[in-house]
NUVOVEX-511655 format. One record per residue (C-alpha): y, x, z; residue in three letters. Coordinates in nm, 4 decimals, always signed. Each point is the difference from the previous one (the first is absolute). Layout:
N
y = Y; x = X; z = Z; residu = ALA;
...
END
This chain:
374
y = +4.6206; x = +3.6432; z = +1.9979; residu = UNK;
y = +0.1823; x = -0.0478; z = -0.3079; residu = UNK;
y = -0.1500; x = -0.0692; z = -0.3398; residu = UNK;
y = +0.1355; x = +0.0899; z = -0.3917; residu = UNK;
y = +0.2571; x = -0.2169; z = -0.0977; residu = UNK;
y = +0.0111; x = -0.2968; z = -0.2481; residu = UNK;
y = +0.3451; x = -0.0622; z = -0.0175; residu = UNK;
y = +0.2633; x = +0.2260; z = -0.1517; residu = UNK;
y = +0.1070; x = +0.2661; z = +0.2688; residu = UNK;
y = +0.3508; x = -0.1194; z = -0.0653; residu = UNK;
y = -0.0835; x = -0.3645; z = +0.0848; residu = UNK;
y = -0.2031; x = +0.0365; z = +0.3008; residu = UNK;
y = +0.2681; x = -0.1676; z = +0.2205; residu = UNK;
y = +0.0301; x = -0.3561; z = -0.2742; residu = UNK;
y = -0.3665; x = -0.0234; z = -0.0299; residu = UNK;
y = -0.0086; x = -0.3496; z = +0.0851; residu = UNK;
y = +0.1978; x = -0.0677; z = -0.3069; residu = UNK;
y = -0.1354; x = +0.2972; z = -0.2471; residu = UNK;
y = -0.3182; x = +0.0163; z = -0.2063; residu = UNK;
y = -0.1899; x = +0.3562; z = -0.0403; residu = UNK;
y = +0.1885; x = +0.1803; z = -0.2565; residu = UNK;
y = -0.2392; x = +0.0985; z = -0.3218; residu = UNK;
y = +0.2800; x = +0.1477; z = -0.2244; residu = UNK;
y = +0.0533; x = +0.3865; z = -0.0469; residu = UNK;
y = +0.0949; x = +0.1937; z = +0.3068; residu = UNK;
y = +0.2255; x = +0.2554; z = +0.0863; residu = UNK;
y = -0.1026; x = +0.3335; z = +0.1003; residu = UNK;
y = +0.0725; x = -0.0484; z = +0.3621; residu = UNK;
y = -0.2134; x = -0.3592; z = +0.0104; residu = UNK;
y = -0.2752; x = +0.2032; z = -0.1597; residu = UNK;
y = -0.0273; x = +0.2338; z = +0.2709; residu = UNK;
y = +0.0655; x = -0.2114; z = +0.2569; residu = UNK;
y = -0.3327; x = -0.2020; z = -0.1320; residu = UNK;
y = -0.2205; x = +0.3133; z = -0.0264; residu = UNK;
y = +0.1163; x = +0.0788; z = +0.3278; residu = UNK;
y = -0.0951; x = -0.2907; z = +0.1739; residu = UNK;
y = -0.3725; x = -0.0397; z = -0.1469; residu = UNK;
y = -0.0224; x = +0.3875; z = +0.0965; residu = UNK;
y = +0.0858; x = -0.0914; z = +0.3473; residu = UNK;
y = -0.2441; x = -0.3137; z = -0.0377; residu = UNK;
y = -0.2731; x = +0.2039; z = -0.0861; residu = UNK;
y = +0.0599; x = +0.2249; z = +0.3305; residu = UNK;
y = +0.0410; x = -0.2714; z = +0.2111; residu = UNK;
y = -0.3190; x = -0.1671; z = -0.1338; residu = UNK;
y = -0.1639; x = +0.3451; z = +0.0322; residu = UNK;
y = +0.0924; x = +0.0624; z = +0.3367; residu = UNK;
y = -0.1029; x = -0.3728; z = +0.1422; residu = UNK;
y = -0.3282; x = +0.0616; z = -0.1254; residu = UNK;
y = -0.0247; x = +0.3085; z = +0.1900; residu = UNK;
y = +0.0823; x = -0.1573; z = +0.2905; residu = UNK;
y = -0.2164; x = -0.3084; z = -0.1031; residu = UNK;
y = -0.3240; x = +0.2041; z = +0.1028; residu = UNK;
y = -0.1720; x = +0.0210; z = +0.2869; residu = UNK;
y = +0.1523; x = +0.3751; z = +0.1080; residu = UNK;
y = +0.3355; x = -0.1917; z = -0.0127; residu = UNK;
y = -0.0834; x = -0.2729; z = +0.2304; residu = UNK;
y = -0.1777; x = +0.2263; z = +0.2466; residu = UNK;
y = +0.3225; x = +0.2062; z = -0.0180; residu = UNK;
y = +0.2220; x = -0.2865; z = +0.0673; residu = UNK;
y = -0.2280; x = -0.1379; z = +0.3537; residu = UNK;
y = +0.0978; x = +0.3818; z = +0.1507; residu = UNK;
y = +0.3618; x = +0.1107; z = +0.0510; residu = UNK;
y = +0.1318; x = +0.2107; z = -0.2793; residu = UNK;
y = +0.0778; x = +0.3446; z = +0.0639; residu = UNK;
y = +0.1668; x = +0.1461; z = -0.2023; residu = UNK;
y = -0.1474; x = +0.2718; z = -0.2237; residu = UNK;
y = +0.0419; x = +0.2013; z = -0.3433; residu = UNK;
y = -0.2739; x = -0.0896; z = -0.1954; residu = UNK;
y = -0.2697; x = +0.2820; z = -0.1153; residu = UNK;
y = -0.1735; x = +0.0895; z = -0.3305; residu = UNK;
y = -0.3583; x = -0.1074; z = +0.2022; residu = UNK;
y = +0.1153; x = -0.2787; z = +0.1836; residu = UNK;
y = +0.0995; x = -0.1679; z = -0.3411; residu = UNK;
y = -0.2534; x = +0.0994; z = -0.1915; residu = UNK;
y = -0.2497; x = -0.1994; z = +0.2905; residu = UNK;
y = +0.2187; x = -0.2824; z = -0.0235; residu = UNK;
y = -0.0149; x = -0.0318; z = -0.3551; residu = UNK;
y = -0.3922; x = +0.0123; z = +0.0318; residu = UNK;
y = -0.0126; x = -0.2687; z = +0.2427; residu = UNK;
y = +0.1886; x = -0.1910; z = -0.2508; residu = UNK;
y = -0.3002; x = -0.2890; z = -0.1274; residu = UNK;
y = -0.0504; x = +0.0254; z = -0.4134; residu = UNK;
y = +0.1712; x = -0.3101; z = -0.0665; residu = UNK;
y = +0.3176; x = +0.1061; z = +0.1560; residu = UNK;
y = -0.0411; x = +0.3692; z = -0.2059; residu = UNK;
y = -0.0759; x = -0.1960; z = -0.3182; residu = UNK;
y = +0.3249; x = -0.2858; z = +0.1008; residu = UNK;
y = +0.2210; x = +0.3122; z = -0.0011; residu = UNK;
y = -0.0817; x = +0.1072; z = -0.3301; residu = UNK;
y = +0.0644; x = -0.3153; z = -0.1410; residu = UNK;
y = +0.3221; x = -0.0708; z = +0.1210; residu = UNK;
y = +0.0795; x = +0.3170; z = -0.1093; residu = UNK;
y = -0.1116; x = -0.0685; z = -0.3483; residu = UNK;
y = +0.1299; x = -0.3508; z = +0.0130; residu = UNK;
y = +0.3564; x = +0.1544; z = +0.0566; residu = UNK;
y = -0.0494; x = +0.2236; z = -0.2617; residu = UNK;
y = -0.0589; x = -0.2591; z = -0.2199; residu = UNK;
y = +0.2981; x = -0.1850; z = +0.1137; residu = UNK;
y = +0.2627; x = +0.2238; z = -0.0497; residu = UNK;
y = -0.1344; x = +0.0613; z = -0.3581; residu = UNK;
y = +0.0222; x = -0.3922; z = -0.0150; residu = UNK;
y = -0.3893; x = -0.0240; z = -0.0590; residu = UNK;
y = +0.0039; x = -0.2932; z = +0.1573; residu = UNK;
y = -0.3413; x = -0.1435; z = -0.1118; residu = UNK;
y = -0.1885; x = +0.3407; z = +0.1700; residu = UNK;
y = +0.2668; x = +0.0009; z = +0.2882; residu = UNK;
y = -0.1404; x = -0.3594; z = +0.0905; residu = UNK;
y = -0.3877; x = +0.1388; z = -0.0581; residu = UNK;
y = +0.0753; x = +0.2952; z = +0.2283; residu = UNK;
y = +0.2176; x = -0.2011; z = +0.2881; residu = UNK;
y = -0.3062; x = -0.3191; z = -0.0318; residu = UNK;
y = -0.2639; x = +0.2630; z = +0.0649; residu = UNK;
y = +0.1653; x = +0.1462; z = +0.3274; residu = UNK;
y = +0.0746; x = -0.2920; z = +0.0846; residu = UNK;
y = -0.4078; x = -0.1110; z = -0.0145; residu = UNK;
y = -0.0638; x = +0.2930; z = +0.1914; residu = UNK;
y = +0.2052; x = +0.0257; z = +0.2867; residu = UNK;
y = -0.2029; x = -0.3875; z = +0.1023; residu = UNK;
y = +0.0679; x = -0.0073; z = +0.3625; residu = UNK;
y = +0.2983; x = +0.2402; z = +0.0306; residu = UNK;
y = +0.3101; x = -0.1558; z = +0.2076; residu = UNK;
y = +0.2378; x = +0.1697; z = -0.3048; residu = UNK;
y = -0.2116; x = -0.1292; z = -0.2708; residu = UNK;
y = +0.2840; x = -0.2816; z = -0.0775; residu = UNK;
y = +0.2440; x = +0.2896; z = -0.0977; residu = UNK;
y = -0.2097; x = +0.0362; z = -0.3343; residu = UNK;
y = +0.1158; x = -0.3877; z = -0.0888; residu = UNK;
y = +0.3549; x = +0.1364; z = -0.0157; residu = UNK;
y = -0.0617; x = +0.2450; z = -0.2815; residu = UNK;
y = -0.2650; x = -0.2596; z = -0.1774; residu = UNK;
y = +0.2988; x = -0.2236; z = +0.0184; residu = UNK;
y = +0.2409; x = +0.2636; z = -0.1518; residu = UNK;
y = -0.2129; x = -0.0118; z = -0.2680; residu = UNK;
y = -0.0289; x = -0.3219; z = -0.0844; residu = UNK;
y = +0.4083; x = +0.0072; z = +0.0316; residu = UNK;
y = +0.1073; x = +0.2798; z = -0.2576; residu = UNK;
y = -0.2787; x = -0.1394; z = -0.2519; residu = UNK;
y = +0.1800; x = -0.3203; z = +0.0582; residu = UNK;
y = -0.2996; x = -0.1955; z = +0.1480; residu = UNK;
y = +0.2616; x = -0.2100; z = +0.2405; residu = UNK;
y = -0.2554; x = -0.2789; z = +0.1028; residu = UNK;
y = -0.2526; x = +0.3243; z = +0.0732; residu = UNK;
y = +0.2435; x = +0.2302; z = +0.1842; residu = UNK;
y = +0.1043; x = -0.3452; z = +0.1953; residu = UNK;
y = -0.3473; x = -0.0615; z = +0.1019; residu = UNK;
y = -0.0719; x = +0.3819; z = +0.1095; residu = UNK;
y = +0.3586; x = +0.0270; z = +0.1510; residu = UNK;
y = -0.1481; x = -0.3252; z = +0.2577; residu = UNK;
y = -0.3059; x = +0.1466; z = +0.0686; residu = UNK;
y = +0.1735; x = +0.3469; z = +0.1070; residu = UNK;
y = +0.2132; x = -0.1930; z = +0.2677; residu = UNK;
y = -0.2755; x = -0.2156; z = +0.1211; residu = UNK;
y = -0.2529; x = +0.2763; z = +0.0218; residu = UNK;
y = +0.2667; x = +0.2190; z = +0.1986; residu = UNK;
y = +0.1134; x = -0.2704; z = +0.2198; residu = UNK;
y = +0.2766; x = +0.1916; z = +0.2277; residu = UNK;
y = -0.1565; x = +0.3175; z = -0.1060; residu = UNK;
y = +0.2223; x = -0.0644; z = -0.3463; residu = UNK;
y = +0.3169; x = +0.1626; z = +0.1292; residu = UNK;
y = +0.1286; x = -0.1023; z = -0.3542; residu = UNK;
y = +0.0042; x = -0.3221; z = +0.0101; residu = UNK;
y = +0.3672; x = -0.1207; z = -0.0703; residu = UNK;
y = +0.0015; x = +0.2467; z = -0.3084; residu = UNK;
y = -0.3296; x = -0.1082; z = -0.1163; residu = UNK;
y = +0.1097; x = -0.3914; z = +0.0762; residu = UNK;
y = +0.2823; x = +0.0670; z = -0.1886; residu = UNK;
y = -0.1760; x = +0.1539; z = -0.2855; residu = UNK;
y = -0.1859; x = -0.3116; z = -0.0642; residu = UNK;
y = +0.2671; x = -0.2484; z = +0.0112; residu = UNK;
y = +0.1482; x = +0.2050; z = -0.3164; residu = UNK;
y = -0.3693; x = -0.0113; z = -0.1805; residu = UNK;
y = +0.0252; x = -0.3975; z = +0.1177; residu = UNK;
y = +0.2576; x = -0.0367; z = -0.1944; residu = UNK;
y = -0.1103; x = +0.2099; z = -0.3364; residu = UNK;
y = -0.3006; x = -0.3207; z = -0.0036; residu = UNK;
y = -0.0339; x = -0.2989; z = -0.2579; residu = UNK;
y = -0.2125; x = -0.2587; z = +0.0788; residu = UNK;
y = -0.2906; x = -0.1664; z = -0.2338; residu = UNK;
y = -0.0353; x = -0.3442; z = -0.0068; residu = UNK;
y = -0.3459; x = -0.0572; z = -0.1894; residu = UNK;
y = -0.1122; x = -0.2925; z = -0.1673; residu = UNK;
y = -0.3753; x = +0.0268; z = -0.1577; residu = UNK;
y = -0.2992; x = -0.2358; z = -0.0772; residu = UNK;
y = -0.2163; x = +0.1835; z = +0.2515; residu = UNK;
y = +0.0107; x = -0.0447; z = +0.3706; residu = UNK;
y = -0.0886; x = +0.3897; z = +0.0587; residu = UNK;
y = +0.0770; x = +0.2713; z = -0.2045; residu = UNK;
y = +0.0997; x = +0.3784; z = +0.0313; residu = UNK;
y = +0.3738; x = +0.0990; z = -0.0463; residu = UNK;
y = +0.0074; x = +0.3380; z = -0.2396; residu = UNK;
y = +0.3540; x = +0.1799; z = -0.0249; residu = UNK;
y = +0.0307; x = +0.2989; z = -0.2134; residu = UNK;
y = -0.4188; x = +0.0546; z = +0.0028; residu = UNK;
y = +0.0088; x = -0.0362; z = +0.3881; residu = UNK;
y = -0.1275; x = -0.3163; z = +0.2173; residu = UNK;
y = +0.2877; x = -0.1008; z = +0.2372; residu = UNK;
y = -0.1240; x = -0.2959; z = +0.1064; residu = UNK;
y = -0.2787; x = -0.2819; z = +0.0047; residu = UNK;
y = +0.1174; x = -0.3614; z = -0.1166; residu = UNK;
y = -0.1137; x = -0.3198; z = +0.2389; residu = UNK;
y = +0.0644; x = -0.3405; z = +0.0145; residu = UNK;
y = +0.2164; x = +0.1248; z = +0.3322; residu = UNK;
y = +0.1280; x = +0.2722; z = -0.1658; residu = UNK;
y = +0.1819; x = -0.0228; z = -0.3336; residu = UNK;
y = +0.3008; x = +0.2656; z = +0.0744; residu = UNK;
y = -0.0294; x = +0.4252; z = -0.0860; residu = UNK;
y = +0.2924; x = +0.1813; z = +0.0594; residu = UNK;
y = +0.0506; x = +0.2974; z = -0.2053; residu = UNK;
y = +0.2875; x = +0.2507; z = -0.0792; residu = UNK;
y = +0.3036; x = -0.1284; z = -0.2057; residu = UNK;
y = -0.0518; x = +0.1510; z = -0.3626; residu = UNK;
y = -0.1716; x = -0.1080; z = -0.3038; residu = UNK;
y = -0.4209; x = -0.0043; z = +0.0510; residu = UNK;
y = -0.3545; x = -0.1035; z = -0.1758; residu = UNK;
y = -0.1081; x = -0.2380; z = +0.2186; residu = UNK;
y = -0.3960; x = -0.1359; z = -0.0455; residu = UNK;
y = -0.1506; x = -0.2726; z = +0.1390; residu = UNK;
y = -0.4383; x = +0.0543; z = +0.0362; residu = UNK;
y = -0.2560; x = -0.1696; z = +0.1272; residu = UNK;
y = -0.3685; x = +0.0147; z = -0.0619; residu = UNK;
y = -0.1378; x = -0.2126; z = -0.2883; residu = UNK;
y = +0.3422; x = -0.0841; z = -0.1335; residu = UNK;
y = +0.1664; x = +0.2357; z = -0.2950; residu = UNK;
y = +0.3285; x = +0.1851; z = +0.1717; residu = UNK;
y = +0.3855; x = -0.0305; z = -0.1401; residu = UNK;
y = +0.2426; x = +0.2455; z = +0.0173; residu = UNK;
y = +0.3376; x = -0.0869; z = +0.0152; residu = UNK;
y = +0.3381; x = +0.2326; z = -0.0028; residu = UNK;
y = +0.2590; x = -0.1309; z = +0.2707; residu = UNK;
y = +0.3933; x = +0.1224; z = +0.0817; residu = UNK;
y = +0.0548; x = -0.0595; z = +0.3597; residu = UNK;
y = +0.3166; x = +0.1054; z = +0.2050; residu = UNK;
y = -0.0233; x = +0.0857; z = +0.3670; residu = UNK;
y = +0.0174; x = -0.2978; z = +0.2522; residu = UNK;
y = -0.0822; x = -0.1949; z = -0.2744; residu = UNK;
y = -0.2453; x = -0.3193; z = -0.0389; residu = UNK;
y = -0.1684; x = -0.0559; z = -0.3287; residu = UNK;
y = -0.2858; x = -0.2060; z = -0.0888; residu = UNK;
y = -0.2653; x = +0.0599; z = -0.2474; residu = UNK;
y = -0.2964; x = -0.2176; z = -0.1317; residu = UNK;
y = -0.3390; x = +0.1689; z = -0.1319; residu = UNK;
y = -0.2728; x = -0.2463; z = -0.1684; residu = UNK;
y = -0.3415; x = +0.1933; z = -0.0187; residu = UNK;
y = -0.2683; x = -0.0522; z = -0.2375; residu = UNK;
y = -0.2817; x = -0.0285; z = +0.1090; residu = UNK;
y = -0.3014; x = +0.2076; z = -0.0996; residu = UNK;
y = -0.2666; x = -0.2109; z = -0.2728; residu = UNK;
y = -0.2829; x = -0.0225; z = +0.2761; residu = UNK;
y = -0.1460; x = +0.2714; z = +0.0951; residu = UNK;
y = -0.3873; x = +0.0569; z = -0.1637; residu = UNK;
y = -0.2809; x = -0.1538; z = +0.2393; residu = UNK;
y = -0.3156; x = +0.0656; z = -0.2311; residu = UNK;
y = -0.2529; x = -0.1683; z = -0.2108; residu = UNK;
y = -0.1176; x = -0.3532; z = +0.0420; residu = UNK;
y = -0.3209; x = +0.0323; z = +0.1519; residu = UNK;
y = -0.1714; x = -0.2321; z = -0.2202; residu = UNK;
y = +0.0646; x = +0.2420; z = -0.2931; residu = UNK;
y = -0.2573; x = +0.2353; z = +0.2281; residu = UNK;
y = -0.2476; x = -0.2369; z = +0.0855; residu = UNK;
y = +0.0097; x = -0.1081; z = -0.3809; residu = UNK;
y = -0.0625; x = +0.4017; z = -0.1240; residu = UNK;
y = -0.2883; x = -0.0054; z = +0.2803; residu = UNK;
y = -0.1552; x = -0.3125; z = -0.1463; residu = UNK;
y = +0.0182; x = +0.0784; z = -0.3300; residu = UNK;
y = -0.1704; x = +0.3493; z = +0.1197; residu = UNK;
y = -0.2526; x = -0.1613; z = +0.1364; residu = UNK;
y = -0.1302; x = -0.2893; z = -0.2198; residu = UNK;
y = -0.0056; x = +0.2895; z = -0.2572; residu = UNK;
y = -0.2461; x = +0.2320; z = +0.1952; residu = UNK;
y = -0.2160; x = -0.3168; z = +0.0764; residu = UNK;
y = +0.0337; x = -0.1215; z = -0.3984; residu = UNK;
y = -0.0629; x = +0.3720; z = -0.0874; residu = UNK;
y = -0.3143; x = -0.0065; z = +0.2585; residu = UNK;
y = -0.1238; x = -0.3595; z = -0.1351; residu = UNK;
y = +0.0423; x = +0.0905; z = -0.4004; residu = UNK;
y = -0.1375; x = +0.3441; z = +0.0597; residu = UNK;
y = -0.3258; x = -0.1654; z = +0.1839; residu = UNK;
y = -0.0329; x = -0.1925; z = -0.2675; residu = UNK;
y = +0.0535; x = +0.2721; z = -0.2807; residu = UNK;
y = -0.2536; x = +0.1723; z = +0.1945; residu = UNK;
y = -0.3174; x = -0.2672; z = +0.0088; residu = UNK;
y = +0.1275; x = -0.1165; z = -0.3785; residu = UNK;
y = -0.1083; x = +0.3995; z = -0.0753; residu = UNK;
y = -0.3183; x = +0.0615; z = +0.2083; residu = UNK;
y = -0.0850; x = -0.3331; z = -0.1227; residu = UNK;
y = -0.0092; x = +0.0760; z = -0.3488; residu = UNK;
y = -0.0775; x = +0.3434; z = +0.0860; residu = UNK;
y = -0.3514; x = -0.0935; z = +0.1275; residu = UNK;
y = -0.0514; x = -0.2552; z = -0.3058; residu = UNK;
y = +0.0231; x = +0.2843; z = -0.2465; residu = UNK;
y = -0.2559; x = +0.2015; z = +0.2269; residu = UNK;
y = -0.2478; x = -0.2143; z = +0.0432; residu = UNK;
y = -0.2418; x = +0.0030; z = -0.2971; residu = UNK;
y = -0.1673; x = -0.2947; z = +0.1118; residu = UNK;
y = +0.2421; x = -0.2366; z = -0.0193; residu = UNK;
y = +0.0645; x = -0.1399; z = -0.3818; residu = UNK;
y = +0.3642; x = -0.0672; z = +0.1163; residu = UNK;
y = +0.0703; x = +0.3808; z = +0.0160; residu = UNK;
y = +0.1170; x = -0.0547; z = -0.3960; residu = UNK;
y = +0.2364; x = -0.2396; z = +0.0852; residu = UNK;
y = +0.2231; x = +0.1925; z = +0.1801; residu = UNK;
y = +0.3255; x = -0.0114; z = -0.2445; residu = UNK;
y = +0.2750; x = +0.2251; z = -0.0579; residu = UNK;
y = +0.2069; x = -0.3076; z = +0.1470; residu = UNK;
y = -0.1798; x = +0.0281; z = +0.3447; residu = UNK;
y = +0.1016; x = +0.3462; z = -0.0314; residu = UNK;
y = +0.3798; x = -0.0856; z = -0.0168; residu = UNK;
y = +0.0068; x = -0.2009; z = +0.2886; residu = UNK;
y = -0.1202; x = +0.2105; z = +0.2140; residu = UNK;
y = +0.2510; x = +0.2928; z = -0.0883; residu = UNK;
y = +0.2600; x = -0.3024; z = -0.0260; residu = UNK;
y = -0.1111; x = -0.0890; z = +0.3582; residu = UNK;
y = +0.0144; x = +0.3609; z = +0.0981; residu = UNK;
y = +0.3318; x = +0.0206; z = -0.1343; residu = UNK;
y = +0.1130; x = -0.2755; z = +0.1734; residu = UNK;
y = -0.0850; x = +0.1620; z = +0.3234; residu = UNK;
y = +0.1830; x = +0.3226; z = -0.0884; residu = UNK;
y = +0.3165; x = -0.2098; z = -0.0585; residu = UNK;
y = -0.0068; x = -0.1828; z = +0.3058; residu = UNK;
y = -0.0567; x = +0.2692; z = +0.2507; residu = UNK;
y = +0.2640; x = +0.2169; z = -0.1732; residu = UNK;
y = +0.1922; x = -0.3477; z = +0.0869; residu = UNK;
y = -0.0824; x = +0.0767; z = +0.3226; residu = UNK;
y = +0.0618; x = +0.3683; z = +0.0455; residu = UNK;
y = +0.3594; x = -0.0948; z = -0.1325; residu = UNK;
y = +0.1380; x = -0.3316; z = +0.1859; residu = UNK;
y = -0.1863; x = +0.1797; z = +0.3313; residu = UNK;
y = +0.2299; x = +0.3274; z = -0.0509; residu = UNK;
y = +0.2538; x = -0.2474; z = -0.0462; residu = UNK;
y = -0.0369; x = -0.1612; z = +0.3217; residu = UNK;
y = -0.0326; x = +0.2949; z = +0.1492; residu = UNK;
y = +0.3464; x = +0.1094; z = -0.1034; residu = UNK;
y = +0.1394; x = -0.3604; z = +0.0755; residu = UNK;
y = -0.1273; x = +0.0329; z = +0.3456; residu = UNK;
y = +0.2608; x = +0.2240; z = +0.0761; residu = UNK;
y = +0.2924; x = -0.1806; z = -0.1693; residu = UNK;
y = -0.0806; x = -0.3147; z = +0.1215; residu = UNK;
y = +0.1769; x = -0.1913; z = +0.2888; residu = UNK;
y = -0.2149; x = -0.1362; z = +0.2754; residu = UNK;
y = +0.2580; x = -0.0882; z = +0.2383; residu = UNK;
y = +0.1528; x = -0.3476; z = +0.0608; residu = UNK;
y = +0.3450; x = +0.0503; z = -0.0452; residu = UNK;
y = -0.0084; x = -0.1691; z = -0.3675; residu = UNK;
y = +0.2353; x = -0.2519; z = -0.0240; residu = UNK;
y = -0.1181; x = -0.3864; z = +0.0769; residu = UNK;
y = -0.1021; x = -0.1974; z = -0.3303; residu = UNK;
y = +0.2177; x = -0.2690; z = -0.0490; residu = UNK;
y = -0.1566; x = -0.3929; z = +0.0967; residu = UNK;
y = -0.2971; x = -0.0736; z = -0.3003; residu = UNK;
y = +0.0404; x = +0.3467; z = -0.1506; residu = UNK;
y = -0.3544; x = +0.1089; z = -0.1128; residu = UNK;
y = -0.1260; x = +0.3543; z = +0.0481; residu = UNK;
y = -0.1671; x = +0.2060; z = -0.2991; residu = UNK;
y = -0.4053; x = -0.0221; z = -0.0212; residu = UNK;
y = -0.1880; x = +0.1471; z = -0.2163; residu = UNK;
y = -0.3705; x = -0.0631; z = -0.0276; residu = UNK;
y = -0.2460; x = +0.2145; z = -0.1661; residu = UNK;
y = -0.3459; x = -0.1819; z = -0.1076; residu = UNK;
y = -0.2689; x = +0.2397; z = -0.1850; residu = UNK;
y = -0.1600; x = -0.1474; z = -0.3268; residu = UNK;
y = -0.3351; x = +0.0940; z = -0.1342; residu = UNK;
y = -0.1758; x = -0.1007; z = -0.3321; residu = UNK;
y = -0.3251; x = +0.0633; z = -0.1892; residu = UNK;
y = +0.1648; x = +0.2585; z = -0.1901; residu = UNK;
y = +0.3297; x = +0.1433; z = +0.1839; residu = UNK;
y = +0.1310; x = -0.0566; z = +0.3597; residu = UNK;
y = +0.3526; x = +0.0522; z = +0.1472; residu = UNK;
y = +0.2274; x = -0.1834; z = +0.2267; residu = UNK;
y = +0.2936; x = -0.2579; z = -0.0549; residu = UNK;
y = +0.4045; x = -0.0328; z = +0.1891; residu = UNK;
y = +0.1196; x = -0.2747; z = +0.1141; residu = UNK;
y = +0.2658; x = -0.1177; z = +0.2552; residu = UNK;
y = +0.3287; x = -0.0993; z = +0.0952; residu = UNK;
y = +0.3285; x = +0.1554; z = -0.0294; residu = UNK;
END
């Protein structure tokens, strides 16, 4: 069964020393082309008919031959299975497409009959036309690859061959190679905002279409470059890319800030509890001095003992808003903070960060003092 064409019509017989023609066409090439991807998409048609399972039934009797009926095609079309039904349209569409050289939906439409029809013996004719795609958008290293796979998934059932064989000695020889040269051992290979390859210390050659290209070197953790390259076919050029690297990537907060914010937290609830105890005793003390009318000392109670209990008090209120606030804080640190072990080892005698918190009480005031090491 013959395929559409790559090759000019009027070239078919030199195409061992031809590439596929992409300049304007006469009026006769131009209908010789929609021609042949009208006959493609009856030929494709009609092996999926006889892909099904009414087809292979037909073939294990002898054929007799018949004029088909209105009834007996309309019960072979619904013994058809959905995928086949649904692969039909698609081609359909994906011709459609083609001939009004939307070649980005054309390769959507062919891709998805091509998923479908899983299984079917004719499924490799579908590479063909993915391949034609990749040709007329002038994807050579793509239409190459798909132009393989279409012979070695037909084996001997690619009656094509030669032409197809011969098709892809012309793309061969429309290629530049890409020597790369880079301070990462893997990397992806970007050409025009499309990944055509994945760099490795085996692997340090792409081969792309002769022309001028963007071609960008990523790789995760490292900033990419772009560079702009001229290339002619059968060419070899090198190219060096030096990544940056990233500034390392954010891990967390010590986890000695978080312990600190707890600490502090709670020496200032138990300095709050202590100094409020004791603003509390200081004022029932004095409290029950001024009540009792029996004891002479209930005169001596001073405007001074008075202050320091509502200095006392105070000092309470101070520290267990102290407390309210550094335990919110911790709170909030607990989720910012990193408690794995991938921190990076300390160097020999390095010293780590302490900070100690010791609570300090007086006749008069209490509170708590810092110290540590940084």
């Amino acid at each position: 069964m013959r395929r559409s064409a790559t090759l000019s019509p009027t070239s078919r017989a030199n195409a061992r020393d031809t590439v596929p023609v992409r300049m304007d066409e006469t009026t006769w090439g131009v209908a010789v082309r929609r021609a042949r991807w009208t006959l493609i998409v009856a030929a494709l048609a009609a092996l999926l008919w006889l892909g099904t399972e009414g087809a292979a039934q037909a073939q294990s009797t002898p054929a007799t031959p018949a004029a088909p009926d209105t009834a007996t095609s309309a019960e072979a079309a619904r013994a058809d299975p959905p995928e086949v039904v649904e692969a039909r349209q698609h081609i359909a569409s994906g011709e459609a497409f083609l001939t009004a050289e939307n070649f980005d939906a054309a390769l959507v439409e062919f891709q998805r009959a091509y998923d479908l029809l899983e299984g079917n013996p004719i499924r490799f004719v579908v590479l063909y036309n993915i391949g034609q795609c990749h040709e007329r958008m002038f994807r050579y290293d793509l239409a190459l690859d798909f132009y393989r796979r279409y012979l070695d998934e037909g084996g001997e059932n690619a009656e094509d061959r030669a032409t197809v064989e011969a098709t892809m000695r012309a793309l061969d020889g429309l290629l530049a190679t890409l020597v790369f040269t880079s301070n990462v051992p893997t990397a992806e290979v970007w050409v025009d905002a499309r990944q055509v390859a994945t760099l490795s210390p085996e692997r340090r050659e792409v081969r792309i279409p002769g022309g001028v290209h963007t071609v960008e070197l990523r790789m995760r953790g490292f900033v990419p470059e772009q560079q702009q390259v001229q290339v002619a076919a059968r060419s070899r050029t090198e190219v060096s890319f030096t990544l940056e690297q990233l500034s390392e990537a954010y891990r967390g907060i010590d986890a000695w800030i978080f312990w600190t914010s707890g600490g502090v937290a709670v020496a200032c609830a138990l300095g709050g509890a202590v100094v409020g105890v004791l603003a509390l005793t200081e004022g029932q003390s004095l409290q029950v001095r001024r009540d009792d009318v029996t004891n002479p000392d209930r005169f001596l109670v001073t405007e001074a003992d008075n202050a320091r209990v509502r200095s006392l008090a105070l000092t309470a209120d101070v520290l267990f808003g102290g407390a309210v606030l550094f335990g919110a804080t911790a709170v909030t640190l607990a989720f910012l903070t990193n408690w794995g072990d991938d921190e990076a080892p300390r160097a020999a005698g390095a010293q780590r960060a302490r900070l100690r918190v010791v609570p300090a009480f007086g006749p008069t005031a209490a509170g708590f003092s810092l110290s540590g090491d940084f």
